[in-house]
Wavefront OBJ file of the C-alpha trace (Angstrom):
o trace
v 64.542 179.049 71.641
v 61.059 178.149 72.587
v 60.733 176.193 75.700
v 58.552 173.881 77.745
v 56.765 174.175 80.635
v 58.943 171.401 82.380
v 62.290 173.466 81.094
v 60.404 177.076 82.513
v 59.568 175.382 85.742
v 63.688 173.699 86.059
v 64.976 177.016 85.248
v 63.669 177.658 88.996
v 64.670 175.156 91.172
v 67.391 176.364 93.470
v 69.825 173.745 93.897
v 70.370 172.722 97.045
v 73.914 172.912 98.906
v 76.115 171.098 101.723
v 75.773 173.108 104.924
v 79.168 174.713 105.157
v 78.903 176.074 101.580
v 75.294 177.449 102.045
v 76.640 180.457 104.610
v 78.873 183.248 104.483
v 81.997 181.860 101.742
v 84.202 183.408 103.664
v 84.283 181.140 106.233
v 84.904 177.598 104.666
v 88.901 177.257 104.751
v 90.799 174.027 104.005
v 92.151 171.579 106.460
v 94.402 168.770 104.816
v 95.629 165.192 106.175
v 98.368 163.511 105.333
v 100.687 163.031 101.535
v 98.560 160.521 99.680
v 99.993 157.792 96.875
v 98.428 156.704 93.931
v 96.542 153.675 93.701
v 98.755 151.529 91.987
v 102.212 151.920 90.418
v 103.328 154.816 92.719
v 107.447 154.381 91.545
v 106.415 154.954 88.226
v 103.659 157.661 89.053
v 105.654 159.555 91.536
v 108.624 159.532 88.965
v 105.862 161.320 85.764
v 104.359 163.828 88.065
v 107.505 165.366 90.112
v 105.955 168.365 90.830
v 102.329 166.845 91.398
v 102.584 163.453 92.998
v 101.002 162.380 96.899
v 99.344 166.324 97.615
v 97.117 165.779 100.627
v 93.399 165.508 100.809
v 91.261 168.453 101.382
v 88.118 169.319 103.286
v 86.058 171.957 103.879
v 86.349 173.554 107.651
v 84.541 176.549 109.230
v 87.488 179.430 109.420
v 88.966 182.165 107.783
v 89.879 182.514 104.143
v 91.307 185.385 103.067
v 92.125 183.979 99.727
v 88.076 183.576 99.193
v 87.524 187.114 98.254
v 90.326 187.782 95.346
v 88.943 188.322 91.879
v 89.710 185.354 90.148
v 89.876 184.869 85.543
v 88.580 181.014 85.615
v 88.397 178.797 82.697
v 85.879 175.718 82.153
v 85.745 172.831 79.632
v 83.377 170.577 79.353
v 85.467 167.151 78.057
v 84.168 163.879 76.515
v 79.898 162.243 75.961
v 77.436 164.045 77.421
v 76.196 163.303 81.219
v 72.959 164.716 82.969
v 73.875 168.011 86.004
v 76.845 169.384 83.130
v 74.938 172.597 83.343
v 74.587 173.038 86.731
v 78.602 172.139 87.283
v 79.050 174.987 85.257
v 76.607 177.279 87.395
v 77.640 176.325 90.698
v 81.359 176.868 89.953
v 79.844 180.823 88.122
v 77.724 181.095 91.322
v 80.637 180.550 93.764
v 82.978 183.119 91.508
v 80.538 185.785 91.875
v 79.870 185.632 95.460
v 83.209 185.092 96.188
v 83.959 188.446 94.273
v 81.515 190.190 91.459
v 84.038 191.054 89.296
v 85.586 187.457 89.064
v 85.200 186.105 85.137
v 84.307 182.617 83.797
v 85.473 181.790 80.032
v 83.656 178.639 78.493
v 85.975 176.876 76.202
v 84.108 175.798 72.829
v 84.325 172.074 71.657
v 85.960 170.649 74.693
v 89.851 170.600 75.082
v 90.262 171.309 71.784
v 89.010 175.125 72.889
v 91.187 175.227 75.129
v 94.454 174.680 72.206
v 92.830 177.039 69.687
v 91.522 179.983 72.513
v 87.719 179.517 71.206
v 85.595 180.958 74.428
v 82.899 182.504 75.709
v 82.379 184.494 78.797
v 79.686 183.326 80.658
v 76.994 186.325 81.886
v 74.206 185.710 84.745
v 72.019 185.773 81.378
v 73.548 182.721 79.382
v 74.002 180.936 82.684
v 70.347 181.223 83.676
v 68.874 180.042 80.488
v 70.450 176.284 81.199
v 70.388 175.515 85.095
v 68.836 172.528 85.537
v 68.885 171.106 81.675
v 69.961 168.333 80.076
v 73.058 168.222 78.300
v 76.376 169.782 77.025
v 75.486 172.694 74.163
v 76.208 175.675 76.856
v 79.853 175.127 75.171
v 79.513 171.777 73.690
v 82.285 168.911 74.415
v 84.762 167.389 72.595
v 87.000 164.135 73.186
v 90.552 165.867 72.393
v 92.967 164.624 74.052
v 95.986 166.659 75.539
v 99.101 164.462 75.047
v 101.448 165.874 72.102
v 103.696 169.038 73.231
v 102.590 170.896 70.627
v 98.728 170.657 72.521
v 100.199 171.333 75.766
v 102.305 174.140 74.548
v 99.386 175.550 72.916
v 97.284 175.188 76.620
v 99.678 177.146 78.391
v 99.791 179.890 75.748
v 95.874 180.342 76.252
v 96.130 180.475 79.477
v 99.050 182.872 79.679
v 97.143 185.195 76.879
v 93.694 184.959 78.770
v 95.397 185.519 82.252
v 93.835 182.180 83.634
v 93.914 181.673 87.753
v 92.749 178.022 86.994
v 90.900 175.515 84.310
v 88.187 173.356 85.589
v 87.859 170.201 83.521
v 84.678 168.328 83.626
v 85.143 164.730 82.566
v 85.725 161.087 83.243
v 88.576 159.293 83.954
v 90.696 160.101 80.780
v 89.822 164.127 80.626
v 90.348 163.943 84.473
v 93.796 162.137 83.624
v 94.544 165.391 81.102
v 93.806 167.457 84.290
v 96.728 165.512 86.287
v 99.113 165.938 83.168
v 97.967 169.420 82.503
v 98.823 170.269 86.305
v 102.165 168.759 85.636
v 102.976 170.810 82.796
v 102.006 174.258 84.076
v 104.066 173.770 87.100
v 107.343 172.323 85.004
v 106.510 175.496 82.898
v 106.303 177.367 86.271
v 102.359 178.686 85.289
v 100.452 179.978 88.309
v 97.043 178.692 86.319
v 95.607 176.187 88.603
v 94.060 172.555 87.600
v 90.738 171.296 89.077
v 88.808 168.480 87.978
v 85.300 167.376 88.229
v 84.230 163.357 88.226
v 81.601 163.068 85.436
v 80.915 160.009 83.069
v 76.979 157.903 83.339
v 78.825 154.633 83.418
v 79.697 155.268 87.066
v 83.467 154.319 87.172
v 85.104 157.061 87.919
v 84.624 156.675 91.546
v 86.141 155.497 95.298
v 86.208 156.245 98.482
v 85.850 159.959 98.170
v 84.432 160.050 95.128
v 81.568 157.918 95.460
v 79.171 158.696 92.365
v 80.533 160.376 88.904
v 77.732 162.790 88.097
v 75.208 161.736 85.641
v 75.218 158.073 86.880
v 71.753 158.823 88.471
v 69.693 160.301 86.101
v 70.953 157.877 83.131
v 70.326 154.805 85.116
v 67.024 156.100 85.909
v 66.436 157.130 82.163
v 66.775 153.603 81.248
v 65.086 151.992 84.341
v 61.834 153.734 83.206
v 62.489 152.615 79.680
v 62.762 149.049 80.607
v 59.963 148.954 83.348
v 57.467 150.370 80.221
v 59.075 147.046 78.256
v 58.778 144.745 81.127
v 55.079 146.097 81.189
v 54.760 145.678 77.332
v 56.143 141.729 77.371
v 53.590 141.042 80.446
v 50.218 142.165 78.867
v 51.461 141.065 74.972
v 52.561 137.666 76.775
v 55.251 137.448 74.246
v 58.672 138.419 73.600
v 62.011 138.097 74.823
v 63.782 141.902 74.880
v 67.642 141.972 74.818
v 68.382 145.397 75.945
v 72.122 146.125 75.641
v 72.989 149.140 77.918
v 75.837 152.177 77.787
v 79.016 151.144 80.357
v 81.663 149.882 78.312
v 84.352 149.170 80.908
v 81.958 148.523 84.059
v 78.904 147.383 84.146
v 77.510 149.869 86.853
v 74.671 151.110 84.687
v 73.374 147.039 83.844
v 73.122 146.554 87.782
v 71.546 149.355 88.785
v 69.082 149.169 86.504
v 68.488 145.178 87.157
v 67.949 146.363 91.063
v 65.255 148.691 90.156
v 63.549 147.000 87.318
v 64.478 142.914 88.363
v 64.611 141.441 84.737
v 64.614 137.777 84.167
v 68.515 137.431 83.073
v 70.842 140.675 84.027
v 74.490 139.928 82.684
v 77.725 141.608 84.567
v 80.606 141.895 82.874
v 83.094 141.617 85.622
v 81.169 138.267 86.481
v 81.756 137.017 83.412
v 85.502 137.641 83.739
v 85.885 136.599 87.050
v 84.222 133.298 86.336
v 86.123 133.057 83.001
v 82.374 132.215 81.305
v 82.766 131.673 77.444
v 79.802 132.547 75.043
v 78.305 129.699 75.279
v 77.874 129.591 79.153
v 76.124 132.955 79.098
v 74.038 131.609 76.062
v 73.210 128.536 78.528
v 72.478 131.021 81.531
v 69.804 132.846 79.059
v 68.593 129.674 77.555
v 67.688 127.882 81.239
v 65.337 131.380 81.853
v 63.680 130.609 78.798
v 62.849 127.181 79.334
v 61.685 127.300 83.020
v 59.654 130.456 81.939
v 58.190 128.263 78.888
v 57.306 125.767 81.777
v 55.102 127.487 82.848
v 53.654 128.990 80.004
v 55.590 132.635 79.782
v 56.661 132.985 76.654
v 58.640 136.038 77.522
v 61.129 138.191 79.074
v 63.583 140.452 79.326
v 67.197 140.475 79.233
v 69.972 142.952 80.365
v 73.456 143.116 78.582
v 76.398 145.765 79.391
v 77.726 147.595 76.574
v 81.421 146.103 77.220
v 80.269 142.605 77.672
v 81.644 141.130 74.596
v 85.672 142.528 76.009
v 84.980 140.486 79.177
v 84.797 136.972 77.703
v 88.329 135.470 77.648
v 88.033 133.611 74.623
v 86.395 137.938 73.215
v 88.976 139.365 75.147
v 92.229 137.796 73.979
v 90.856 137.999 70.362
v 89.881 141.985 70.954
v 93.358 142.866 72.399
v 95.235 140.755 69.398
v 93.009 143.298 67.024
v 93.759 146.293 69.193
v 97.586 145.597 69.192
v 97.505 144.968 65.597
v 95.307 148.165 64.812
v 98.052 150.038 66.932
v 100.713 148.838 64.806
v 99.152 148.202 61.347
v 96.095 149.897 61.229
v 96.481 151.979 57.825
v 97.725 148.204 55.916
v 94.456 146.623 57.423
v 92.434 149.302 55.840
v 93.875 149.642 52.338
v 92.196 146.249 52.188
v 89.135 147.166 50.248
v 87.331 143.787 51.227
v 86.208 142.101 53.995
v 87.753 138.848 52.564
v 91.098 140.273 52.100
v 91.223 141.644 55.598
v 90.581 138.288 56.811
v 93.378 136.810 54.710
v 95.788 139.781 55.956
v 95.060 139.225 59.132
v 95.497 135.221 59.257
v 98.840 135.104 59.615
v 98.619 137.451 61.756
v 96.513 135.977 64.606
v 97.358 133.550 67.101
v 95.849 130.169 65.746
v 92.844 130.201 68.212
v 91.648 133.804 67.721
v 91.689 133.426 64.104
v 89.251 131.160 64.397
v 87.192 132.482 67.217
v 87.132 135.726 64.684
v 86.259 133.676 61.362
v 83.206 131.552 63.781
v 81.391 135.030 63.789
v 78.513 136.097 61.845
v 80.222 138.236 59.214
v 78.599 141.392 60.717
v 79.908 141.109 64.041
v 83.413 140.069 62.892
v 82.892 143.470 60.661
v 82.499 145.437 63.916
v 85.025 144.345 65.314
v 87.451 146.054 62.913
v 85.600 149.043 63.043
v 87.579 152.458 63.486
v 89.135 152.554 67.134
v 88.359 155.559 69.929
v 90.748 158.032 70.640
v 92.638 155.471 73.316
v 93.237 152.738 70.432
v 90.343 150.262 71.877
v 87.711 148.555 69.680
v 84.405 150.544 69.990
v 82.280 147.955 71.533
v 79.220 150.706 71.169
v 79.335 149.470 67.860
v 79.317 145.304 68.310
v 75.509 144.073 67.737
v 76.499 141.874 71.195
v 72.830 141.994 71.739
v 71.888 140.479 68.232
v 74.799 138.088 68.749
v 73.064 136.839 71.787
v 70.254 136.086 70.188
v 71.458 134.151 67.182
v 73.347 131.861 69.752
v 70.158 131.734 71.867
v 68.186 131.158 68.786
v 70.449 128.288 67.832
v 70.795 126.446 71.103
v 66.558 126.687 71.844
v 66.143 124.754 68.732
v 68.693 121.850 69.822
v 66.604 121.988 72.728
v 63.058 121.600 70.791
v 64.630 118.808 68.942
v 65.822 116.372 71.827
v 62.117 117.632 73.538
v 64.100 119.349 76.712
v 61.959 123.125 75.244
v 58.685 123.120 73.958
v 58.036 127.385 74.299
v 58.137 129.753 71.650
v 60.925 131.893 71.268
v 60.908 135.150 69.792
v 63.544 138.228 70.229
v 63.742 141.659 70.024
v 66.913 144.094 70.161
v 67.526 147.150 72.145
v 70.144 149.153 72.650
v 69.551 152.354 75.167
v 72.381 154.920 75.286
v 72.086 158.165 73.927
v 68.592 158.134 75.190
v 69.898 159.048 78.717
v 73.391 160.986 77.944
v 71.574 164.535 78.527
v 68.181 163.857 80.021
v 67.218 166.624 82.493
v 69.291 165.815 85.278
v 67.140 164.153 88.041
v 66.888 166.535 91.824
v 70.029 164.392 93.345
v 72.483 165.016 89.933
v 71.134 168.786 89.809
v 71.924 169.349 93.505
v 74.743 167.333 93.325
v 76.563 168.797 90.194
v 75.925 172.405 91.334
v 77.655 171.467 94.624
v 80.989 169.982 92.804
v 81.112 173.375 90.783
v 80.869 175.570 93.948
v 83.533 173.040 95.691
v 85.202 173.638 92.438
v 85.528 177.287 93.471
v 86.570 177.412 96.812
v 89.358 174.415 95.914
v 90.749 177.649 93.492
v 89.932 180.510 95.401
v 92.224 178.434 97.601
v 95.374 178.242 95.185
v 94.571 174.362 95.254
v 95.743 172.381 91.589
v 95.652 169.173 90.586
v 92.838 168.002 92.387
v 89.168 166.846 91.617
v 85.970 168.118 93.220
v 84.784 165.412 95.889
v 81.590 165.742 97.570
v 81.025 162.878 99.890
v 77.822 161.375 102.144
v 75.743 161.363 99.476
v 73.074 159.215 100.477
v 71.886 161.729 103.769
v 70.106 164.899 102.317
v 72.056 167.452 100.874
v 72.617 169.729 103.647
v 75.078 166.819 105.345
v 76.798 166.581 102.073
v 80.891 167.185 102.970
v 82.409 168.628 100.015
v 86.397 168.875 99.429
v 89.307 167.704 97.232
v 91.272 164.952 96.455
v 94.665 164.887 94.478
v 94.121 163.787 90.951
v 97.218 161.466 91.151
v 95.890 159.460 94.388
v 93.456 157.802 91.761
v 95.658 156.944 88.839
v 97.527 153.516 88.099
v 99.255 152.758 84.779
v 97.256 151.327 81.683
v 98.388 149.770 78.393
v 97.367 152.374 75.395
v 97.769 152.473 72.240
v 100.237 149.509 72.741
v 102.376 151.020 75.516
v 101.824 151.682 79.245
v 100.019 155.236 79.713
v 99.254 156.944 83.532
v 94.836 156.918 83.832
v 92.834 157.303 86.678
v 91.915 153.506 87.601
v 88.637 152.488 86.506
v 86.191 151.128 88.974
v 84.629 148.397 88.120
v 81.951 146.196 89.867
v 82.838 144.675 93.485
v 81.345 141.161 92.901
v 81.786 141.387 96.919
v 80.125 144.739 97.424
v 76.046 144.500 98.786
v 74.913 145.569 95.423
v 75.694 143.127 93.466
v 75.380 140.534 96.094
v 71.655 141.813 96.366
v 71.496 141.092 92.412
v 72.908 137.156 92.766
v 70.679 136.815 95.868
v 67.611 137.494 93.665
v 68.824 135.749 90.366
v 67.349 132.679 90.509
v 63.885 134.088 91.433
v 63.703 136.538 88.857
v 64.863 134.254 86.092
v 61.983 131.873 86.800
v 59.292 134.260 88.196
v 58.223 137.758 86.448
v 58.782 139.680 89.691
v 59.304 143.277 87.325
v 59.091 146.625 88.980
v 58.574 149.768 87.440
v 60.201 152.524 88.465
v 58.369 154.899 85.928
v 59.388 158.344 84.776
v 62.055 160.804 87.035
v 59.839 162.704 89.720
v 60.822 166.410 89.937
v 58.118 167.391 92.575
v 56.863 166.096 95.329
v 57.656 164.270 98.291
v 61.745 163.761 99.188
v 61.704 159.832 99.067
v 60.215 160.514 95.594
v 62.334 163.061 93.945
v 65.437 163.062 95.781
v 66.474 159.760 96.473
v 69.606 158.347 94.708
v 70.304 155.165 93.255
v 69.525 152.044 95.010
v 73.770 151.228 94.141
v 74.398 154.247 96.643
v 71.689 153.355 98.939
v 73.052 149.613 99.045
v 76.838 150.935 99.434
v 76.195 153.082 102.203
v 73.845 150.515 104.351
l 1 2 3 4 5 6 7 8 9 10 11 12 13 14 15 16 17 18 19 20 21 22 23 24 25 26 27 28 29 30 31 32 33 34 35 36 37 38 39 40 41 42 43 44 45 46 47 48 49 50 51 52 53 54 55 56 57 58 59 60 61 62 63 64 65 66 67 68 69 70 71 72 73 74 75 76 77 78 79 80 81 82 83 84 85 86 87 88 89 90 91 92 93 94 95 96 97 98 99 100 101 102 103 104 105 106 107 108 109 110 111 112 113 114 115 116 117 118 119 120 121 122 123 124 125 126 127 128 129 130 131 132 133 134 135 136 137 138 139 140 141 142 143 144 145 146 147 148 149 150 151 152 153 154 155 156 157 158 159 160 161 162 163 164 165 166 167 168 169 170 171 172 173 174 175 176 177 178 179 180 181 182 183 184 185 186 187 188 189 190 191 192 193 194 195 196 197 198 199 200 201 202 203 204 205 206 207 208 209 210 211 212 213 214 215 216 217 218 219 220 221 222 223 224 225 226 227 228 229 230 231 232 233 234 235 236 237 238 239 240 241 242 243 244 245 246 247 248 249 250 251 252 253 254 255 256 257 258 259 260 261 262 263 264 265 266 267 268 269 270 271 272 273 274 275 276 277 278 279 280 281 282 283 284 285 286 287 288 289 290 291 292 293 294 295 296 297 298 299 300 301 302 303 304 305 306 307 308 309 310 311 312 313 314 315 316 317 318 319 320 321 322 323 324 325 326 327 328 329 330 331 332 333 334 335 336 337 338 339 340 341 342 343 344 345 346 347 348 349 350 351 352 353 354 355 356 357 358 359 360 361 362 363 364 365 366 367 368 369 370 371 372 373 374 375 376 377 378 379 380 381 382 383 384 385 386 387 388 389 390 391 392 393 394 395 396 397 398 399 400 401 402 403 404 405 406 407 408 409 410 411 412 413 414 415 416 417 418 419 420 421 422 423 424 425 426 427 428 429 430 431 432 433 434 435 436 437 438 439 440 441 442 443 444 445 446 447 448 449 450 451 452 453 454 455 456 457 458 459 460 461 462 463 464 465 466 467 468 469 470 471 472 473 474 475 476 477 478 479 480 481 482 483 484 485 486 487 488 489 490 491 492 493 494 495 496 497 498 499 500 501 502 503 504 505 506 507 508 509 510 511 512 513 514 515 516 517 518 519 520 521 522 523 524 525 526 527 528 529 530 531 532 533 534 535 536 537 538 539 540 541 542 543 544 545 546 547 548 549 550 551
């Protein structure tokens, strides 16, 4: 494959690594504190994972390990949409295996999970490693979105890893593949399998975090993917003086990409889903919100702007919500009689007895297209794929519709004119910026020592992420500390709790505090295009969210 200068020049850059892992390896051993519980529902929790449930926390000590040395038979799987630092997971956690002991072996599973079921893998050599450190994206092994949940897929697991000999898996996902790590620890114990579970926290919408995990890698160089896409449109609308972009942006559950990206490029309306819910707005109060931008803007002659819109946004309005979770239930239960319906029509007659009498006609107010959408195939976890909902389009019809009332009583005399955007893919498998490079190669070396240490069920952690590197503290914290129970598929299912958007926390307080101004005023900022050289406030500075958390 031919590649760039940029790619030749990544290949290069060493990584860099928390103190205590940047020495001799054998002398990080494990202190632990005390059992921990889950974060909601432990009864129910503790009762699933017997064998699993409250494990301590871990961290990373100077001492001896004599376990550190032993040659260890390591699998790795790569689990649901591509985020930036993927490659350099895997090459910290192949790093850490071969200087713990050279004849230590690590399998790549092909596809994701599913590799895992059928024993498709690859063993990794310092060769096939070295031609992805530091890149973009997932095709080292490619991903998959299987999920692990019928005992016929778990049997299937622990026959690969009996027949390959595996000391331990390392799944690298979000918050459902990380929740297959929990039940896959669980299962190998029942089964009493030595082969050891350890997950790593990825997914760019940036909920898969707490405490100890505070950033899921990828978060950082997506958000800063799209910043620089938005600045260059912010630019665009201020020398064309015309305009107004609705940029719907990848975070279907949380809204974590939308507000770091309104921090670092301050558009004129930046929507937050968990605002919306919490202030139980309907469509046509966020309409309104957009709307009163555009007129004080037209005021004073600017005729443009820019507006932000989370992927998810459309679940979060109650009047959405309640109609979305009717479909979902219904789509659980009836899905294959909804879609021998050949026509749109007759899916709207099956399901009108079949709504609650204010959802049906919430669903049969939508533009045709949208209500289209919203009957769509579901994901793997039974939930509407909101990807898919024009929400951004949507917006603008209703925006389109109010301005005019407006014109006509003489409260709007601007011009109004829209365009659609929707950035997600665009920032999936970007070269990962300095902090997600040095920061995914460090969760796949914690990754190691957490197995070189017999550890299982628990997920890479590395913490104190806004000081450089070297102060990093890695360690490990129990898979099942972070899980509550979640309705699925139309019954309750055990996931890692989703976090969502403090409307308390300093970041989005910063956001509210600025609102106002930057609806009125053009007060853009430009963040331009990821900096891989140069000075350290330049290229290795993480997001303003983390900077804003931490002060």
């Amino acid at each position: 494959m031919e590649t760039s200068a940029l790619q030749n020049a990544r290949y290069k850059y060493q990584p860099k690594l928390p103190a205590i892992l940047s020495h001799s390896i054998e002398e990080v051993a494990l202190s632990f504190g005390e059992p921990t519980a889950s974060a909601a529902d432990s009864e129910a929790l503790a009762e699933m994972f017997k064998l699993s449930y409250g494990k301590p926390i871990a961290s990373f000590v100077k001492g001896k390990n004599e376990k550190i040395k032993r040659p260890l038979t390591v699998g790795v799987i790569l689990s649901g949409g591509q985020a930036p630092g993927g490659h350099n997971v895997i090459a910290g956690l192949y790093d850490g295996l071969k200087k713990g002991n050279a004849n230590s072996a690590l399998l790549g599973f092909l596809g994701g999970p599913s590799g895992l079921l059928e024993d498709r893998a690859v063993e990794f050599t310092g060769a096939i490693i070295d031609e992805y450190r530091n890149t973009g994206g997932f095709d080292i092994i490619g991903s998959g979105r299987t999920k692990i949940e019928t005992p016929e897929q778990f049997a299937a697991a622990l026959t690969t890893a009996k027949k390959r000999k595996l000391d331990a898996v390392v799944i690298i996902g979000g918050d459902d593949s990380n929740t297959n790590a929990a039940l896959l620890t669980e299962y190998f114990a029942a089964n009493n399998l030595e082969t050891q579970v350890i997950g790593c926290p990825k997914t760019i919408d940036g909920d898969l975090k707490n405490e100890y995990i505070e950033a899921s890698f990828g978060f950082d160089t997506a958000a800063k993917t799209y910043s620089e896409l938005i600045g260059n449109i912010e630019r665009d609308a201020a020398s064309a003086g015309k305009y107004w972009h609705f940029i719907k942006l990848m975070g279907r559950s949380a809204s974590h990409i939308t507000l770091e990206c309104g921090l670092q490029t301050r558009p004129n309306v930046c929507l937050i889903s968990e605002e919306v819910e919490a202030k139980n707005s309907s469509m046509t109060q966020i309409v309104e919100q957009i709307c009163s931008s555009v007129v004080k803007r037209a005021e004073n002659k600017i005729n443009f702007g820019v507006v932000l819109i989370p992927e998810g946004l459309i679940e979060f309005v109650p009047e959405m919500k309640k109609l979305i979770k009717e479909l979902n239930d219904l789509m659980a239960d009836y899905g294959d009689e909804l879609t021998e319906k050949t026509s749109f029509v007759d899916q709207i007659n099956w399901l009108d007895n079949r709504l609650s009498g204010e959802a049906n006609a919430l669903f049969k107010s939508l533009p045709s297209e949208i209500a289209q959408q919203l009957l769509a195939d579901r994901d793997p976890h039974g939930n509407v794929q909101v990807s898919r909902i024009d929400t951004e389009k949507l917006l603008i019809g209703m925006a389109e519709k109010k301005l005019k009332e407006l014109k006509n009583s003489g409260a709007y005399k601007g011009k109004f004119s829209a365009l659609a955007h929707f950035f997600g893919y665009e920032g999936r498998s970007a070269f990962p910026s300095n902090f997600d490079a040095d920061y995914c190669y460090s969760l796949g070396f914690t990754a190691f020592v957490l197995i070189a240490s017999g550890l299982t069920g628990y997920i890479s952690s590395v913490r104190n992420l806004t000081a450089p590197a070297e102060k990093w503290i890695p360690g490990g914290i129990p898979l099942t500390m972070m899980m509550n129970m979640e309705r699925r598929h139309g019954s309750p299912k055990p996931v890692i709790k989703k976090a969502l958007v403090e409307l308390e926390g300093k970041p989005f307080k910063t956001l509210a505090e600025n609102r106002e101004k930057w609806a009125a005023d053009t007060c853009y900022q430009f963040p331009g295009a990821i900096q891989y050289y140069g000075p350290s406030d330049v290229c290795d500075q993480p997001t303003k969210t983390l900077i804003l958390e931490h002060s």
